[in-house]
C-alpha positions in Angstrom: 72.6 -105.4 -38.6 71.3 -106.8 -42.1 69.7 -109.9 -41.5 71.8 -113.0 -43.2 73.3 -110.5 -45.7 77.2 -110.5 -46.7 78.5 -107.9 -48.4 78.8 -108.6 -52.5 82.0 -110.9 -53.3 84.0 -108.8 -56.2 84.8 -111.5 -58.0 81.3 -112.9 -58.6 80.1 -109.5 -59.8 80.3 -110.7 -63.4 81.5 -107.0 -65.5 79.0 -106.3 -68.4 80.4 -105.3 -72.0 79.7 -101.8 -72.7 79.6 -100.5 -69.1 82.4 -98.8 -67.0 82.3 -97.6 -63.5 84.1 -94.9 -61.3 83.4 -93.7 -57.7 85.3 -91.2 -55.6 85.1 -89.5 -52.4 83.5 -86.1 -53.3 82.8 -85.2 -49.2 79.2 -84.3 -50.3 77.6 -84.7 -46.9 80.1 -86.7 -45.0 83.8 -86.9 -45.0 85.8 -90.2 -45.5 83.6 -91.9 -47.5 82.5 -92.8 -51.6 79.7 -91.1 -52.0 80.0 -89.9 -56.1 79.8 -92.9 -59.0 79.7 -92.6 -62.4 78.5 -94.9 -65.2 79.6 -94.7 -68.7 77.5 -96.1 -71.2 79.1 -97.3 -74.7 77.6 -96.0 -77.9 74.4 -97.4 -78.9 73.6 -98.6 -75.5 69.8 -98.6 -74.8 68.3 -96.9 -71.0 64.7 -97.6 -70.0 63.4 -96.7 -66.6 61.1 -96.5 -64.0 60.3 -93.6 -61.3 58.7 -92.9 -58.3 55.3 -92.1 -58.2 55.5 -89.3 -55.4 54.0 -85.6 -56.3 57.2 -84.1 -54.6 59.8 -86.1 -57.3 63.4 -85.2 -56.7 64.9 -82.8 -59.5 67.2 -85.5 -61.1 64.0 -87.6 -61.2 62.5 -84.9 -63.3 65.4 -84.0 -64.9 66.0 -87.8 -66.0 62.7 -88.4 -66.8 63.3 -85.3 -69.5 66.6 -86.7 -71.2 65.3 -89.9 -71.8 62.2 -88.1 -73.4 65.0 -86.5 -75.4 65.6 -89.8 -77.6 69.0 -89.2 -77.7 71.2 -92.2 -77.0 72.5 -92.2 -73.4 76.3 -92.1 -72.5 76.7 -91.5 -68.9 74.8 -92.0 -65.5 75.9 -90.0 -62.4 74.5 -90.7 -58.7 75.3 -88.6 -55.6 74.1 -89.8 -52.0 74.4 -87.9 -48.9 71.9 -85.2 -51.0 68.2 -85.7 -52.5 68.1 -82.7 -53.9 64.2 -83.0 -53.7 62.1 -80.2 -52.1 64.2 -78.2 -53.8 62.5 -76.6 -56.9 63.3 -75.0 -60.1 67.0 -74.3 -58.2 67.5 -78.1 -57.8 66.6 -78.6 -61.4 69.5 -75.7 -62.2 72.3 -77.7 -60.0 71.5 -81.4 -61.7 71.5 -79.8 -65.0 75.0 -78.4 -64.1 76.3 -81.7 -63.1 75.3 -83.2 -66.3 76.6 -80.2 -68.2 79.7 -81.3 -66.7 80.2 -84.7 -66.9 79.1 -83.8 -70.5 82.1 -81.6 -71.4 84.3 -83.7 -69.8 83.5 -86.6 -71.8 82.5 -84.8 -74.9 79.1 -85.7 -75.0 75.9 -83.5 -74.5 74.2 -82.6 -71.2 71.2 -84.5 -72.5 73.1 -87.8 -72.9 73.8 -88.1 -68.9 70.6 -88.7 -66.4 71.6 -87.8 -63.0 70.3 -89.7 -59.6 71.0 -88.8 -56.0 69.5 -89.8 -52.8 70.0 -88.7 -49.2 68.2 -85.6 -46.9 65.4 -83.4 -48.6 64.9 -80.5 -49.1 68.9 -79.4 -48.9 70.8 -77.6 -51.8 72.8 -80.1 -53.8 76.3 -78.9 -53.3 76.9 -78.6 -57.0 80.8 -77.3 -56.8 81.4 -80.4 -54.2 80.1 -82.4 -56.9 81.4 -81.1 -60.1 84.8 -81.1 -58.7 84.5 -85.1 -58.1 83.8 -85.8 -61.8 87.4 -85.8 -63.5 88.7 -88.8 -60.5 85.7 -90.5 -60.8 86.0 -90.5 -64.9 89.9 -91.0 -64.2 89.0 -94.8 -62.0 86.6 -95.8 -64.5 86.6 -99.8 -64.9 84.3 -102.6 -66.0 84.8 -104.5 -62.4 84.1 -101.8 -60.1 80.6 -102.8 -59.3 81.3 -103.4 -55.9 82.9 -100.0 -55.6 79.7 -98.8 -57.2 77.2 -100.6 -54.9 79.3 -99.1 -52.0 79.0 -95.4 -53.3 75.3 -95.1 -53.3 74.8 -96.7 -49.9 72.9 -93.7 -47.2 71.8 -95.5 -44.2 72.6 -99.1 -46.0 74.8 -101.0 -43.5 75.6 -103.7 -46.4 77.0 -102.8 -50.3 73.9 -104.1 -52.3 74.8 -106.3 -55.7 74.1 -109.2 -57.8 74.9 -111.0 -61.2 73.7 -113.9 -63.1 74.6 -115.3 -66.5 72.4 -116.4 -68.8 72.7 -118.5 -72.4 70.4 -117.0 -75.1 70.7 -117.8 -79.1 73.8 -119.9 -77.8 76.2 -116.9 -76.2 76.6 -115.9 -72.7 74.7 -113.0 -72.0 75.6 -111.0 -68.4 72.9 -109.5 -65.9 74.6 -107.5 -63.3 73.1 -105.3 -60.8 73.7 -103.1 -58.2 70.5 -101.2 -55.3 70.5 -98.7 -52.5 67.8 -98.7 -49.9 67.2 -99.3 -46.2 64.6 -97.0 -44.8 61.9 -94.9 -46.5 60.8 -98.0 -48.0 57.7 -98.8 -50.2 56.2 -99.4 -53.4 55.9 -97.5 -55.6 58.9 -97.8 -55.6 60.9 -97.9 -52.0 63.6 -95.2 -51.7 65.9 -96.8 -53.6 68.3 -96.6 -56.2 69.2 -99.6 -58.8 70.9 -100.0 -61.6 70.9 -103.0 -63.8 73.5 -103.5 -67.0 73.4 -106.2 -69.5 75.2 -106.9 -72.8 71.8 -108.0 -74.0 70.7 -106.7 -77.4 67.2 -105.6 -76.6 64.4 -103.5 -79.1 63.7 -100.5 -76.7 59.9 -102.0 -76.4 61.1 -105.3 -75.1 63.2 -103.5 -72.9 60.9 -101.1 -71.3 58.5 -104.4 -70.9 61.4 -106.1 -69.1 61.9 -103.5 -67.1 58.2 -102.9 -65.8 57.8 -106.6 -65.3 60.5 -107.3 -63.3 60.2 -104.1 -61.1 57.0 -105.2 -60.6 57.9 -108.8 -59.2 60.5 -107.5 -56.9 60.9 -103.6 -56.3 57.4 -103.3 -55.6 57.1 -106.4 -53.5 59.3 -104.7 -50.7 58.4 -102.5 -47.8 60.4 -102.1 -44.7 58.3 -98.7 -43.1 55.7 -97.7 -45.9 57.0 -94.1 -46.9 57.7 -93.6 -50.4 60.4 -91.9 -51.2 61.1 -89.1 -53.4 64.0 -90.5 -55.7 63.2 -93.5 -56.5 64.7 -95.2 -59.9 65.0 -98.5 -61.5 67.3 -98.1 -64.4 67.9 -101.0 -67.0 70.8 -100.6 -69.4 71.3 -102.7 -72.6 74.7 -102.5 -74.4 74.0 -104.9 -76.9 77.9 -106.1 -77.0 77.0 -109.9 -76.7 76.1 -110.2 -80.1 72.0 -111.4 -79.1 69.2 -109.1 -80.0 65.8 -109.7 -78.4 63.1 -107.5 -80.6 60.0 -109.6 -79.2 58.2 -110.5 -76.2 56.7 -113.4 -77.4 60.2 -114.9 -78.1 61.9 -118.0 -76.2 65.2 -115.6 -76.0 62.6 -113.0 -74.3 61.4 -115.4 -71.7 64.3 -116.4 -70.7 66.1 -113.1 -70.6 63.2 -111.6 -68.1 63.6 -115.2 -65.5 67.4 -113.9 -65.5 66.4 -109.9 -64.7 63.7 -111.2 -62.1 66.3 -113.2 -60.7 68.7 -110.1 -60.0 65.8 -107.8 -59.2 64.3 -110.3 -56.6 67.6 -110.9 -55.0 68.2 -107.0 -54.9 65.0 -106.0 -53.6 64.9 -109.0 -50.7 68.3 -107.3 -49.7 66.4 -104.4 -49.2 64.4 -105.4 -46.7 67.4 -108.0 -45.3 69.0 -104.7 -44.3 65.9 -102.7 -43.5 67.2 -99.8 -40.7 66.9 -101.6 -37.6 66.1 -105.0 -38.8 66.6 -108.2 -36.8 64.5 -110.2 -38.4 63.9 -110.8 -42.5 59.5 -111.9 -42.9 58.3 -113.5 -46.1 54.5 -112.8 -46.3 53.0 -115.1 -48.5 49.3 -114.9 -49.4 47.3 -116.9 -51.6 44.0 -118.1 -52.8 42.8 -115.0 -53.5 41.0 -113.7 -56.4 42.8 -111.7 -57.7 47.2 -110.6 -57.0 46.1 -107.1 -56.1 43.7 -108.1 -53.4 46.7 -110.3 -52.0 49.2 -108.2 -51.9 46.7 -105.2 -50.2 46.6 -108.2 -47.5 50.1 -108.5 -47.9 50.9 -104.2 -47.4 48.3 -103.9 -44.0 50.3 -106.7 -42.5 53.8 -105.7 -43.3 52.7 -102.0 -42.3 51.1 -102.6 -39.7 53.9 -101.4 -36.5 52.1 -103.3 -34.4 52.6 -106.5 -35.9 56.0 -105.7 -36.7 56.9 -104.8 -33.2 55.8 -108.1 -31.7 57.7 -110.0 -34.3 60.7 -107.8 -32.9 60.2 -109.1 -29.6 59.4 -112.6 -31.0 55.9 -112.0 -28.8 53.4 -114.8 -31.1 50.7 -111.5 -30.2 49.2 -112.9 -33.4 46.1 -111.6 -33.5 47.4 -108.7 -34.5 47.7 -110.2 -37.8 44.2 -111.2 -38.2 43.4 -107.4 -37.2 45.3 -106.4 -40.3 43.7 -108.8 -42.6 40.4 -107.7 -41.8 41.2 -104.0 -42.4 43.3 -104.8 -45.3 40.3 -103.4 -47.4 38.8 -106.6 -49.2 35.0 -106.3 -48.3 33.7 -109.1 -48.8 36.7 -111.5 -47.4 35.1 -114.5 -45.1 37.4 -114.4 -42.6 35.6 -118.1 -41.7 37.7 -119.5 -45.0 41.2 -118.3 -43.8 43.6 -120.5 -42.5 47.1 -118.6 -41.0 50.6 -119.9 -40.7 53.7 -119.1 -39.1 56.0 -121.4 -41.2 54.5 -124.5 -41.1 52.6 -124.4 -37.8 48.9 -123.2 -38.7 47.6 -120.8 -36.4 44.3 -119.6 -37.5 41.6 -121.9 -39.3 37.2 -121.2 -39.6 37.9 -117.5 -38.2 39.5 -118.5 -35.0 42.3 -120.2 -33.1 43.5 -123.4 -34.0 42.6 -125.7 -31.7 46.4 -127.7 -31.7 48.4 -124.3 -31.9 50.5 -124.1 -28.8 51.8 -120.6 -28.1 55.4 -122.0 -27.4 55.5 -123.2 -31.3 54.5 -120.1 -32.0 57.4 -118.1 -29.7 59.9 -120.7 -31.3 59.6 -119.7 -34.9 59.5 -115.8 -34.4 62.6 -115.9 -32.1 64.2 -117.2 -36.1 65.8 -114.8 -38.1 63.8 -115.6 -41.3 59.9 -116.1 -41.0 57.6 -116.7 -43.3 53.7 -115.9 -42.9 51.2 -117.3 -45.2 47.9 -116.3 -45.5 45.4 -119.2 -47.2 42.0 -117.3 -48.6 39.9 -120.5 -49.9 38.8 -118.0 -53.1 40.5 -118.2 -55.8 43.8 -119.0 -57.4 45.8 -116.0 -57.4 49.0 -115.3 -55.2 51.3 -112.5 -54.1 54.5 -112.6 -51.8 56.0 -109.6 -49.6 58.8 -109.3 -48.3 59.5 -106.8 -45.0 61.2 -106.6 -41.9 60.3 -106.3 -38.4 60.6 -102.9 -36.6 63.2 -102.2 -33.5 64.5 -99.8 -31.2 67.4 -98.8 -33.9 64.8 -98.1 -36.1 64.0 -94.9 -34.1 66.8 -94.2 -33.4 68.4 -94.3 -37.0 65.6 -92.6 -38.2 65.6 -89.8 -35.2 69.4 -89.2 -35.5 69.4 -89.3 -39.4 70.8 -85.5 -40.2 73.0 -85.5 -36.6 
C-alpha cells in the first residue's frame, strides 16, 4: 500500500495546449486492464529527453534515442506496459519500428516522428499485432484531459496512478506544467525504472529545454531509489508545445528561472511518488545529508544508506537497530570522512554525536519515530557546505513476494 499517496484528482490535472491523450485496453500481457496510451504532439512542438544509462537499453530506448537524433519535429509518443521489449535485440528493434510505422500511417505522419516507450518483463517479444491493433481506439479517445487515464495506462506493479500539475505566470500569461510517471520497483538512478512524461505550453529554444530537462531530472529522478537496480527502459521526456504564447530562448533569463522551479516542482512531487509507492513499502524515509564537501559525496552517503537491506529492514520493523546506519556511512566510500564530526538524527532526536552514541538518546524515542509512516534521517558532516536529499522506502515481506511472483 503507497505510503500517504491518493490517487491523482482529474480535475486538478490542469490539460496542456498542444497535447492530446488516448489509452485503451490492448490485452498486451494482462486482460481487463489499460495498458496502451498514446500522445499526440501538435505541430511545432519541441521533445528533449533523457535515458537510462544501462548497457542492456530496451529497443524503444534505442529506437527513440534515433528519432530524436532525426531532427525531425515529433508528432506522437506511444507507451506499452505489460512488455519491455529489452533483451530482445535487433528483433525488438523490428517490432517498435512497426509500431511507429503504424501509428504513423494512421495519422499521416512519418515513422520517425513517433518515439515509442514500453516497460514491463524482459527479455519477452513485444506482441507487436496486440499492439498495432490497439492504435485506431486509442487515436479514436484522444483528449486533452485524459491525463489521469494516461497515468493509469503505464502503471506495471504501481498500486497508485502517478500525476501532477502546476501553473505558473511567465511574461504575464499562464503557462501549464503537467506531468504524469510509472515506477515502483527496479528503482535507481540513473534513472529508476520509470516512465515520465512532462507537457507544457511553454515556448522553449531546444537548448533551454534540454537544460531544463537535465536539471530537473537531476533534482528529483535521480534522487530516488526504492531497491537499487537500474532498469532497462528508463525515460524522462519533456514536451514543449509552445501554444501559450511565452518563448524562453535563455538560461540566464528571469522567465527561465522561474520556469525550471515550476518543472522541479512536478518532477520532485513525481519522483517522491515513486518511492511513496515503492513495492512493498510501509514506510516513505527522507535521507537528508549535509555539510559535506561536495553534493556527490552526500548523496554516495545518501545511496549506501538507502541501499543498504539491512537498514531498510529494521526501519520495516520500526527496530531503532541504528547502527546499521553508521555501518553504511562508513562504507559509503568517502575516505577520509571523520566519523568523530558526524552528528545523526532520526527527525529531530539526535542519535549519534563525536563517533558514538548520544549520551541522552533513549531507544524508546527512537522506536517511536520509526513506528511513523514518514521519517526523515539526517546526516550532519561538520565539512563543508554542500547538501543532497534522498528519498527511499523501507523494505517488507511484499516486497519479495511482489518481486518473486512478478511474471505468475
Amino acid at each position: 500500500m503507497a505510503v500517504n499517496l491518493l490517487p491523482p484528482d482529474p480535475a486538478a490535472l490542469r490539460p496542456v495546449a498542444g497535447v492530446r491523450l488516448g489509452v485503451t485496453e490492448a490485452g498486451i500481457r494482462k486482460a481487463n486492464r489499460k495498458d496502451l496510451l498514446v500522445i499526440e504532439l501538435a505541430p511545432g512542438t519541441l521533445v528533449g529527453g533523457v535515458f537510462t544509462r544501462n548497457r542492456f537499453c530496451a529497443a524503444p530506448v534505442t529506437l527513440t534515442k534515433r528519432h530524436l537524433a532525426s531532427g525531425k519535429a515529433m508528432r506522437a509518443l506511444v507507451i506499452n506496459t505489460g512488455n519491455a521489449n529489452a533483451g530482445t535485440g535487433a528483433d525488438g528493434l523490428a517490432r517498435a519500428g512497426r509500431v511507429c510505422d503504424a501509428l504513423a500511417q494512421i495519422m499521416g505522419v512519418e515513422g520517425d516522428q513517433v518515439l515509442p516507450f514500453s516497460t514491463g518483463v524482459i527479455l519477452e517479444p513485444l506482441p507487436v499485432d496486440r499492439v498495432v491493433a490497439g492504435l485506431p481506439a486509442a487515436l479514436a479517445g484522444l483528449a486533452a484531459e485524459n491525463w489521469a487515464q494516461a497515468a493509469q495506462a503505464i502503471m506495471t506493479t504501481d498500486t497508485v496512478a502517478k500525476a501532477a500539475s502546476v501553473v505558473v505566470e511567465l511574461g504575464g500569461r499562464s503557462v501549464t506544467l503537467t506531468g504524469i510517471s510509472k515506477g515502483s520497483g527496479m528503482i535507481h538512478p540513473d534513472m529508476a525504472t520509470m516512465l515520465a512524461f512532462v507537457a507544457t505550453d511553454a515556448g522553449l529554444s531546444q537548448a533551454c529545454l534540454d537544460d531544463a530537462l537535465r536539471q530537473s531530472c537531476d533534482q528529483s529522478f535521480n534522487c530516488v531509489t526504492v531497491d537499487g537496480d537500474t532498469s532497462t527502459n528508463d525515460s524522462f521526456m519533456l514536451m514543449a508545445t509552445g501554444r501559450a504564447g511565452v518563448t524562453i530562448d535563455s538560461i540566464h533569463s528571469s522567465e527561465y528561472a522561474r520556469f525550471t522551479q515550476a518543472l522541479n516542482e512536478v518532477c520532485i512531487k513525481l519522483a517522491q511518488a515513486m518511492a511513496r509507492d515503492g513495492e512493498g513499502a510501509s514506510k516513505f524515509i527522507t535521507l537528508t545529508i549535509e555539510g559535506g564537501r561536495s553534493r556527490d559525496e552526500c548523496r554516495k552517503i545518501g545511496f549506501a544508506i538507502a541501499h543498504s537491506p539491512l537498514v531498510k529492514t529494521a526501519f520495516f520493523a520500526s527496530d531503532p537497530n541504528l547502527g546499521r546506519i553508521l555501518a553504511a556511512i562508513g562504507y559509503a566510500g568517502v575516505d577520509d570522512l571523520d566519523v568523530d564530526q558526524l552528528e545523526l538524527y532520526l527527525d529531530d532526536v539526535r542519535v549519534a554525536v563525536q563517533g558514538g552514541r548520544d549520551p541522552d538518546y533513549r531507544e524508546e524515542n527512537g522506536q517511536k519515530i520509526l513506528k511513523q509512516p514518514e521519517i526523515e534521517v539526517r546526516v550532519v558532516l561538520h565539512r563543508g557546505a554542500a547538501r543532497a536529499q534522498i528519498w527511499t522506502c523501507d523494505l517488507s515481506h511484499d516486497y519479495v513476494k511482489i518481486n518473486a511472483e512478478y511474471r505468475t
